[in-house]
Each structure stands twice: as structure tokens, then as C-alpha cells.
DSSP file (Angstrom, degrees, kcal/mol; ACC not computed):
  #  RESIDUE AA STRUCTURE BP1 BP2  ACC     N-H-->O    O-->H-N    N-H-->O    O-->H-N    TCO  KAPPA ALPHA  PHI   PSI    X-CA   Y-CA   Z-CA
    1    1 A X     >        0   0    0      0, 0.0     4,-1.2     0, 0.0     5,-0.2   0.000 360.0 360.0 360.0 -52.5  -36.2  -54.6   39.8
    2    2 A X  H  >  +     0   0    0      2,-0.2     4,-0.6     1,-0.2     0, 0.0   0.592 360.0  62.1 -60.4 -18.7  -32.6  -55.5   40.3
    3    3 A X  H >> S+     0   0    0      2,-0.1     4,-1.9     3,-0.1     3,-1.2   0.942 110.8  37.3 -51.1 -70.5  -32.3  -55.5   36.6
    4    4 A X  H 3> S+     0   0    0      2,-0.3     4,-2.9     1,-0.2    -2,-0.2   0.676 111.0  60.3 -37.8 -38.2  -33.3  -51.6   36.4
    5    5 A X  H 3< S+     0   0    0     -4,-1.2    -1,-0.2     1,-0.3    -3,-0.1   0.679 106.0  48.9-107.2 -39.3  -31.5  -50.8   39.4
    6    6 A X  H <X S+     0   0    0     -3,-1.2     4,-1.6    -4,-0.6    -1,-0.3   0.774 107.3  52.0 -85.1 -23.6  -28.6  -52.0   37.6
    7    7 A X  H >X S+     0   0    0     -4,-1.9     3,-3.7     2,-0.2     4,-0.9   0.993 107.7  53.7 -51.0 -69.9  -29.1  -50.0   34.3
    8    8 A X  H 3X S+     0   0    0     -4,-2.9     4,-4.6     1,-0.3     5,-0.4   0.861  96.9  64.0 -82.5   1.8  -29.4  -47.3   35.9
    9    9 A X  H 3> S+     0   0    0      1,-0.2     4,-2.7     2,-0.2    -1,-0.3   0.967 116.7  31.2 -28.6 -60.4  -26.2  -48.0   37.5
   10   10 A X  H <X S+     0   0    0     -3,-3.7     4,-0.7    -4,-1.6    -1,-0.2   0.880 108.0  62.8 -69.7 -36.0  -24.6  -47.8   34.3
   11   11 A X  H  X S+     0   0    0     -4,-0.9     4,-1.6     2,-0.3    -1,-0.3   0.676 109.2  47.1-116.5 -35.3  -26.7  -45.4   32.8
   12   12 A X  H >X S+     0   0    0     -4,-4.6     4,-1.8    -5,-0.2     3,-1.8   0.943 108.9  51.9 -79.1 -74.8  -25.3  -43.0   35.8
   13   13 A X  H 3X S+     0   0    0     -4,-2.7     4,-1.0    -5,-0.4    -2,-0.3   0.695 112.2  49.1 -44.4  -7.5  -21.5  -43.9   35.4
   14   14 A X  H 3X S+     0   0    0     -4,-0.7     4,-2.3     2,-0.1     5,-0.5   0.728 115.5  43.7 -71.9 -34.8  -22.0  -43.0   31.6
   15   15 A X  H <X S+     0   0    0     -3,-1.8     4,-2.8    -4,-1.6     5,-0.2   0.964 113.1  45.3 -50.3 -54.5  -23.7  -39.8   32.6
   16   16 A X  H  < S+     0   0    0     -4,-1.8     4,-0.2     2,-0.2    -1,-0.1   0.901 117.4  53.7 -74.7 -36.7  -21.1  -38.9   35.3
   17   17 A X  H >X S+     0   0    0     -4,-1.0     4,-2.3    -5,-0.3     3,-1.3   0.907 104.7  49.5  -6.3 -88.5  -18.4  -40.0   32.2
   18   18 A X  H 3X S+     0   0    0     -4,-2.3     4,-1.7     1,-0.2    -2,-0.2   0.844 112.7  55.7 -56.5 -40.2  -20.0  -37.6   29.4
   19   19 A X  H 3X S+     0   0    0     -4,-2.8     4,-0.9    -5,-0.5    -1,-0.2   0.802 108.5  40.9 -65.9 -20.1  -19.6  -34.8   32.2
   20   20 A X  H <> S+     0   0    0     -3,-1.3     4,-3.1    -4,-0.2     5,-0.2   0.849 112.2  54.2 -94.2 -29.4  -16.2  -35.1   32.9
   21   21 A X  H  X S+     0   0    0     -4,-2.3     4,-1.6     2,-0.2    -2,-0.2   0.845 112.6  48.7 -59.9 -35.4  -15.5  -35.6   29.0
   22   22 A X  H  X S+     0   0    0     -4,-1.7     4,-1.5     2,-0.2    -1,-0.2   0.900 107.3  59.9 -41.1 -62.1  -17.5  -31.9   28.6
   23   23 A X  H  X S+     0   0    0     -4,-0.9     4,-4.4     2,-0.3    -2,-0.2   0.823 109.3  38.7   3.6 -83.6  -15.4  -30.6   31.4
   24   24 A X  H  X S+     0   0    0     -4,-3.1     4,-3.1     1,-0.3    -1,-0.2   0.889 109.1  56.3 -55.4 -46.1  -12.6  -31.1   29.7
   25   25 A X  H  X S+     0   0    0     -4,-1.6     4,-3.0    -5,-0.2    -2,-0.3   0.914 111.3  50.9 -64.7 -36.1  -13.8  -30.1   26.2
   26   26 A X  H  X S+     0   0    0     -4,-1.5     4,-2.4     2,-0.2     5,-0.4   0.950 112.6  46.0 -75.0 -39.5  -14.7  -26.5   27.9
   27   27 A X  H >X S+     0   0    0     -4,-4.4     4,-2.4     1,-0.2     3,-0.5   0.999 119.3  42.3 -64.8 -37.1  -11.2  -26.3   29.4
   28   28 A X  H 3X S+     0   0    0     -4,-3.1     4,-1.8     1,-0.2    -2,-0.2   0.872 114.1  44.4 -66.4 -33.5   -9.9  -27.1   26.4
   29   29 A X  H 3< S+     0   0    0     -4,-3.0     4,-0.3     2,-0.2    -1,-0.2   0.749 117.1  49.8 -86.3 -16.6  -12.1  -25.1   24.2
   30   30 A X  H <X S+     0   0    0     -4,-2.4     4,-3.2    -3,-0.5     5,-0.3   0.912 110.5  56.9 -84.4 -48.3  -11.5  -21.8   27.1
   31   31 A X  H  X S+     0   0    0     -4,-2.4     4,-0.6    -5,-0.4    -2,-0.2   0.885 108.5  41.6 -19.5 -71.6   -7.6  -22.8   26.6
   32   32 A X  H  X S+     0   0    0     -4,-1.8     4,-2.0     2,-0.2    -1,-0.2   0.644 111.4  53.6 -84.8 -21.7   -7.8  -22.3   22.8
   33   33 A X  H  > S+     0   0    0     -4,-0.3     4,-1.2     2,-0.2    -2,-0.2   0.786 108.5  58.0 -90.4 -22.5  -10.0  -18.8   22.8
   34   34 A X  H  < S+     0   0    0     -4,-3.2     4,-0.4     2,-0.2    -2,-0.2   0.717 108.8  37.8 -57.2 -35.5   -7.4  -17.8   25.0
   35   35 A X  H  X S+     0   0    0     -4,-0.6     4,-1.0    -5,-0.3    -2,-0.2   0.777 109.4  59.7-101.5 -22.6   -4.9  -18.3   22.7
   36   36 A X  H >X S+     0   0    0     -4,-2.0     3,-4.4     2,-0.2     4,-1.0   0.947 111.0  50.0 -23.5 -98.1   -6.9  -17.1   19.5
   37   37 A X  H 3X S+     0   0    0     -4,-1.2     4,-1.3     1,-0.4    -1,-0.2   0.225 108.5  46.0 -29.0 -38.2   -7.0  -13.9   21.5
   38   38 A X  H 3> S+     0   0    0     -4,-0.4     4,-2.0     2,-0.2    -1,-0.4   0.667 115.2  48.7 -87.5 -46.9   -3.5  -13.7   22.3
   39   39 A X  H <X S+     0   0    0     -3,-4.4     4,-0.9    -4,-1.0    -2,-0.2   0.657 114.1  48.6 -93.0 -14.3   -2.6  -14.5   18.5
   40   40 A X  H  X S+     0   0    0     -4,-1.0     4,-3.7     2,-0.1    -2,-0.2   0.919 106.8  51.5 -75.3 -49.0   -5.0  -12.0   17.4
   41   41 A X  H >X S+     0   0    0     -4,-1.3     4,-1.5     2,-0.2     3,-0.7   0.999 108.7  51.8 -73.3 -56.5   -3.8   -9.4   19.6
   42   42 A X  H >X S+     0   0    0     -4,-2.0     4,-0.9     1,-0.2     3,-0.7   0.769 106.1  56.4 -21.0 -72.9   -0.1  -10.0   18.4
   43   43 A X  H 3X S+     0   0    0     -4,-0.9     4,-2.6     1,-0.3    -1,-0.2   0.774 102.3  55.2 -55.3 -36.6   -1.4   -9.7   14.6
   44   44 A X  H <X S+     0   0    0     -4,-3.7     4,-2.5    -3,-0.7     5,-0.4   0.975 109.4  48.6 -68.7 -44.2   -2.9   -6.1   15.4
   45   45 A X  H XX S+     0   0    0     -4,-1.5     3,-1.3    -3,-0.7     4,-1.2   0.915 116.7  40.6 -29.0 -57.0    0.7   -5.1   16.7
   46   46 A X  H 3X S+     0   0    0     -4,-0.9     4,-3.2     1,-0.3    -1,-0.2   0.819 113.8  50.7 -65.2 -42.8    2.0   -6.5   13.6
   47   47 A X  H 3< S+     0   0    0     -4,-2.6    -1,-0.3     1,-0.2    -2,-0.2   0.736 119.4  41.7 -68.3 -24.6   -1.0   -4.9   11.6
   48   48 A X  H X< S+     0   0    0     -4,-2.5     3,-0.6    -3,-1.3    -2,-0.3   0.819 111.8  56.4 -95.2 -27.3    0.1   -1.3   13.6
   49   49 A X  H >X S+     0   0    0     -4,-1.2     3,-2.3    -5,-0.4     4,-1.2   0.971 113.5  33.5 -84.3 -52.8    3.5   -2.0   13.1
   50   50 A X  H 3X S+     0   0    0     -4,-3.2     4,-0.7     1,-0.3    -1,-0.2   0.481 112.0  62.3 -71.5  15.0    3.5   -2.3    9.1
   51   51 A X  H <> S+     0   0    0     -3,-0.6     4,-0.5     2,-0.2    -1,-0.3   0.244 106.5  43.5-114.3  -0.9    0.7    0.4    8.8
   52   52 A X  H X> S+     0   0    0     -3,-2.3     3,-1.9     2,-0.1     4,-0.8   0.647 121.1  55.1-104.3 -78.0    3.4    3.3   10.6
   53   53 A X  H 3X S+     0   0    0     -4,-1.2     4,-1.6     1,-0.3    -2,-0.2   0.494 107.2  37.4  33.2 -94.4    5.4    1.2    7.9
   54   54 A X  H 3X S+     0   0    0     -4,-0.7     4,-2.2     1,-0.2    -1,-0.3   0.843 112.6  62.0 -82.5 -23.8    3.4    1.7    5.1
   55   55 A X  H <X S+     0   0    0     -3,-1.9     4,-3.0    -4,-0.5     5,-0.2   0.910 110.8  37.2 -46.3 -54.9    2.7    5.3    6.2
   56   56 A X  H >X S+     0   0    0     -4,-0.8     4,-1.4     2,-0.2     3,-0.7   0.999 108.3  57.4 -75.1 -59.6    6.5    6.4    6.0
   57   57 A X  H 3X S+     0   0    0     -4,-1.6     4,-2.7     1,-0.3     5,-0.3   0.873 109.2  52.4 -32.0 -51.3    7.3    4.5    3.2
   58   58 A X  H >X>S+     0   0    0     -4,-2.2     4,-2.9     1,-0.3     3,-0.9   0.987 114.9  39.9 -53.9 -58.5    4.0    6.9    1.5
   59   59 A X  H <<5S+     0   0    0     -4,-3.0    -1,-0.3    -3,-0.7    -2,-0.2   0.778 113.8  58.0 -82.6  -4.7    5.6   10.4    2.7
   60   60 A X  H 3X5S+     0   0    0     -4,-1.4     4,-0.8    -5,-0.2    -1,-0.3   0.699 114.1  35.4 -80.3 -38.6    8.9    8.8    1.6
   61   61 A X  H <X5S+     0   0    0     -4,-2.7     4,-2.7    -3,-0.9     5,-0.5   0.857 115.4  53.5 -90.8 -59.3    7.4    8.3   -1.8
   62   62 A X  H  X5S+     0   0    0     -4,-2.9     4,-0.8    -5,-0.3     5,-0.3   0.910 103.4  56.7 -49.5 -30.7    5.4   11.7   -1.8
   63   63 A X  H  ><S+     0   0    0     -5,-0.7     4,-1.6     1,-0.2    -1,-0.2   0.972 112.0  48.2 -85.4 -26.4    8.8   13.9   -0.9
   64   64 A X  H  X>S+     0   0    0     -4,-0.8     4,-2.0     2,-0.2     5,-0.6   0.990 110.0  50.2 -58.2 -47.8   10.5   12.0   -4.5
   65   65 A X  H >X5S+     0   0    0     -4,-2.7     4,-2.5     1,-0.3     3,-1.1   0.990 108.2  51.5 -57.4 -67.1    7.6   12.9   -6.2
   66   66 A X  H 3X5S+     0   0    0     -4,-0.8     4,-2.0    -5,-0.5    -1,-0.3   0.920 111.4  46.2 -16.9 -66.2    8.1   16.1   -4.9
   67   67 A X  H 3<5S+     0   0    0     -4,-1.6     4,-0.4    -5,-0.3    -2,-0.3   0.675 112.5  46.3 -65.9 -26.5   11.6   16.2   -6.1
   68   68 A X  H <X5S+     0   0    0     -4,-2.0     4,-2.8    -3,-1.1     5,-0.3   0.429 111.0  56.6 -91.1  -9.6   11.0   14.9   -9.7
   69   69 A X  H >X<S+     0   0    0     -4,-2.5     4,-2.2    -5,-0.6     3,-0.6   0.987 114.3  39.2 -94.4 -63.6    8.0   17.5   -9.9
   70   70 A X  H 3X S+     0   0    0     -4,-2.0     4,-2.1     1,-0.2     5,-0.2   0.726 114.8  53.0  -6.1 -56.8   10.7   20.3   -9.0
   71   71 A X  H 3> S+     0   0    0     -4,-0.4     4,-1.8     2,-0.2    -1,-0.2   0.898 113.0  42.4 -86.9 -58.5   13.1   18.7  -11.1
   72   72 A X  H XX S+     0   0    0     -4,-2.8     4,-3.2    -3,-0.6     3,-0.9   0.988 110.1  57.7 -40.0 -72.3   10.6   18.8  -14.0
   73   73 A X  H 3< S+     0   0    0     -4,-2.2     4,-0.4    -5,-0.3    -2,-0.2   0.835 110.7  44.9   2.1 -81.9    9.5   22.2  -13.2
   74   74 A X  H 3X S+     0   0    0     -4,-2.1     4,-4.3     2,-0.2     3,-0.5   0.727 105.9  54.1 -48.0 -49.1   12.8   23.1  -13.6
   75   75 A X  H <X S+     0   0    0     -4,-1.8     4,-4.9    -3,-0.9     5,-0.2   0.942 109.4  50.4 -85.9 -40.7   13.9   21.3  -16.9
   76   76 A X  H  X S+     0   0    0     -4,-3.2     4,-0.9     2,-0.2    -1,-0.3   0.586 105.5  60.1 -83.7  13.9   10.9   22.8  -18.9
   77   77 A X  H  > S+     0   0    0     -3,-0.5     4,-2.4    -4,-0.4    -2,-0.2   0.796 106.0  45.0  13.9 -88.8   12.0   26.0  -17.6
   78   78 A X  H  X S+     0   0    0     -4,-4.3     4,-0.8     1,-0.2     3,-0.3   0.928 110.5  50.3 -60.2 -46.4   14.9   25.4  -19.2
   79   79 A X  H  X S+     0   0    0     -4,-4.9     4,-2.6     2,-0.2     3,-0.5   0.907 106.5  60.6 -52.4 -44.2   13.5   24.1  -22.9
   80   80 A X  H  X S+     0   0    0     -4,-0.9     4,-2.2     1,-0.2    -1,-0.2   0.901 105.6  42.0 -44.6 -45.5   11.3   27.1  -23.1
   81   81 A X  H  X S+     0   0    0     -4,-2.4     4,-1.0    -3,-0.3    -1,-0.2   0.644 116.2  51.2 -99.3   6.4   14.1   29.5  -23.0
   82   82 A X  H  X S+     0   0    0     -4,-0.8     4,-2.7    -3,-0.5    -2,-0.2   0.804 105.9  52.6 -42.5 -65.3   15.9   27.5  -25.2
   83   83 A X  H  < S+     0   0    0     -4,-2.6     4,-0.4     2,-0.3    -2,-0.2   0.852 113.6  43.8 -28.9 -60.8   13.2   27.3  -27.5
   84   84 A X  H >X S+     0   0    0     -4,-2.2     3,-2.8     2,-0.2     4,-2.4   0.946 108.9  55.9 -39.0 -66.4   12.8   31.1  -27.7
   85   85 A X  H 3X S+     0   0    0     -4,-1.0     4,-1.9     1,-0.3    -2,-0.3   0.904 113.2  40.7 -54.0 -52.1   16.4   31.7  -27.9
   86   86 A X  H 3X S+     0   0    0     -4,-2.7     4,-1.0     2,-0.2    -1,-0.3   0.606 109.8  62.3 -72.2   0.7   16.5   29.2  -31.2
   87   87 A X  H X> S+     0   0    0     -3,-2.8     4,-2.8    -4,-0.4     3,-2.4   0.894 108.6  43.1 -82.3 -62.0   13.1   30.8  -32.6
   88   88 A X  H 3X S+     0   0    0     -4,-2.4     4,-2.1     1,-0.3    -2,-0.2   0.710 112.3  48.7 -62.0  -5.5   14.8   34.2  -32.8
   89   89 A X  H 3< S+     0   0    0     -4,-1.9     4,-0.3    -5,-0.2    -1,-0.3   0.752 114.5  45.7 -92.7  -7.1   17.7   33.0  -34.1
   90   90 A X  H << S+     0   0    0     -3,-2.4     4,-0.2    -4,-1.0    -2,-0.2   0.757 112.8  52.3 -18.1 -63.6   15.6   31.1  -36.6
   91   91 A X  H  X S+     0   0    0     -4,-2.8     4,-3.7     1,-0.3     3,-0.3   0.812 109.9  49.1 -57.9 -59.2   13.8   34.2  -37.0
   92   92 A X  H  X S+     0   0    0     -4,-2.1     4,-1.7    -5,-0.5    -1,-0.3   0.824 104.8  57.9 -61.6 -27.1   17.1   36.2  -37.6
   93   93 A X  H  > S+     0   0    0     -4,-0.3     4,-0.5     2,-0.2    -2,-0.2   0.594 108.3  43.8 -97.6 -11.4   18.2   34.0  -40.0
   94   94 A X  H  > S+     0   0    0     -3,-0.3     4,-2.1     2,-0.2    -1,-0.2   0.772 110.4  50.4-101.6 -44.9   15.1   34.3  -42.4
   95   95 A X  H  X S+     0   0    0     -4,-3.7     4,-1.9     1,-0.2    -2,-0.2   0.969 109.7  53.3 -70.6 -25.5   14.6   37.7  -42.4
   96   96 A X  H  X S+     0   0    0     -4,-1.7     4,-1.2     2,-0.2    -2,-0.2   0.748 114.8  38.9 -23.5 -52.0   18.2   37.8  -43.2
   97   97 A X  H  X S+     0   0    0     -4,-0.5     4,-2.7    -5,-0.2     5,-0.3   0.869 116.4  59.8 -69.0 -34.4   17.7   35.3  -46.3
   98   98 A X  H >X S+     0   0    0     -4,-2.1     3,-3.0     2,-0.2     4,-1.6   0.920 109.6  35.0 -66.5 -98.1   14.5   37.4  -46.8
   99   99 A X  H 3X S+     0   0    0     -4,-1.9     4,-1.1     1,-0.3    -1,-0.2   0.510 113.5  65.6 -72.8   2.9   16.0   40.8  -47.3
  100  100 A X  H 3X S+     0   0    0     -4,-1.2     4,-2.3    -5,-0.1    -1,-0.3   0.836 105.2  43.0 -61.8 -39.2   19.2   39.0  -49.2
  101  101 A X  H <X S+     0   0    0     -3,-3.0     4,-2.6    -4,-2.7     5,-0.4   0.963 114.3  47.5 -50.2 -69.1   17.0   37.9  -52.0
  102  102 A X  H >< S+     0   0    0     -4,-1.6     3,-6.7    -5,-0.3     4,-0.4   0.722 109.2  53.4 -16.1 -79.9   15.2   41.0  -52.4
  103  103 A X  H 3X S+     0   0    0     -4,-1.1     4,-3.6     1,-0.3     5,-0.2   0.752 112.3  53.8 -27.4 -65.4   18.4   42.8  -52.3
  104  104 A X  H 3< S+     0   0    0     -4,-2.3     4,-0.4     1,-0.2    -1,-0.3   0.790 107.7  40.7   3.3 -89.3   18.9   40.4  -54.9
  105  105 A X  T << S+     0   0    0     -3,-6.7    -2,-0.2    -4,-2.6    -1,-0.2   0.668 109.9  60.0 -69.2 -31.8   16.3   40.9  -57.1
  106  106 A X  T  4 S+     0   0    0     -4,-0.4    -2,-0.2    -5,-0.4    -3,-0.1   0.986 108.3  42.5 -72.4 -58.3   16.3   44.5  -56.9
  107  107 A X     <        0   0    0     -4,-3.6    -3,-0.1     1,-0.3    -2,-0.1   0.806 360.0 360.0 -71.2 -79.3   19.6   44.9  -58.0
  108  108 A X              0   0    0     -4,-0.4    -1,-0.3    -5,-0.2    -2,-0.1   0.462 360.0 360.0  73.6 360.0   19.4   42.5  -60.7
């Protein structure tokens, strides 16, 4: 009986042992979701701060685009009435050749 009496002796200071060792693991473990949480919530600042970021950077990009699409605009604009101007002066220059030949031939 005094054999038993003493197991469970032990058997309670191992118990009362693994309960304080639990204890601890739960402070520890409340400890560390506490600071998760805390290092998550930074990283959405960070995630809000480079998403206004990437936002301007986007209308930053959209108002060049803007500006080369104007700029384009603009520059075939300008090749078109170039273009014209050299057809008719093409244009002049053949019928010119044109009614020299005749002219040409007729008297001839």
C-alpha cells in the first residue's frame, strides 16, 4: 500500500509538472499570436501604402500615354498634309511631262 501511495506521489508531481509546462506553452503560444497579429497588421499598412503607390504611379503612367497619344495624333496630322501636298506636286509634275510629250509629238 505504501508502495502505491507512493507512485501516486510521483505520478501527482509529474501531473502538477506537465500543467505548469502547458501553462507556459499557452502563454507562450498567446504571446506569439499576439505578435503574428501585430506583424500582420503592419504588412496591411505596408500592403495600403504601396497599393495608393501603385495607384499613382498607374494615373502617372495613363496621363504619358495620354501625352504620346496626343503627340501621335498630332504627328500623323502632320504626314497626311504632307503627303497631299507632295501627291499634288507629283501630280503637277506628270501632267506637266504628260502634256510636254504630246506637245512633243504633235509638233513633230
Amino acid at each position: 500500500m505504501a508502495r502505491i501511495e507512493g507512485i501516486l506521489e510521483q505520478v501527482d508531481k509529474r501531473l502538477n509538472h506537465l500543467e505548469s509546462e502547458v501553462r507556459e506553452l499557452r502563454s507562450e503560444m498567446r504571446s506569439e499570436i499576439s505578435s503574428l497579429r501585430g506583424e500582420i497588421g503592419g504588412l496591411r499598412g505596408e500592403v495600403g501604402g504601396v497599393r495608393s503607390e501603385l495607384r499613382s504611379e498607374i494615373s502617372g503612367v495613363r496621363g504619358e500615354i495620354s501625352g504620346v497619344r496626343s503627340e501621335l495624333g498630332s504627328e500623323i496630322k502632320e504626314l497626311r498634309r504632307d503627303l497631299n501636298n507632295r501627291f499634288f506636286w507629283l501630280l503637277g509634275v506628270q501632267i506637266s511631262m504628260w502634256v510636254t510629250i504630246i506637245l512633243a509629238i504633235l509638233i513633230k
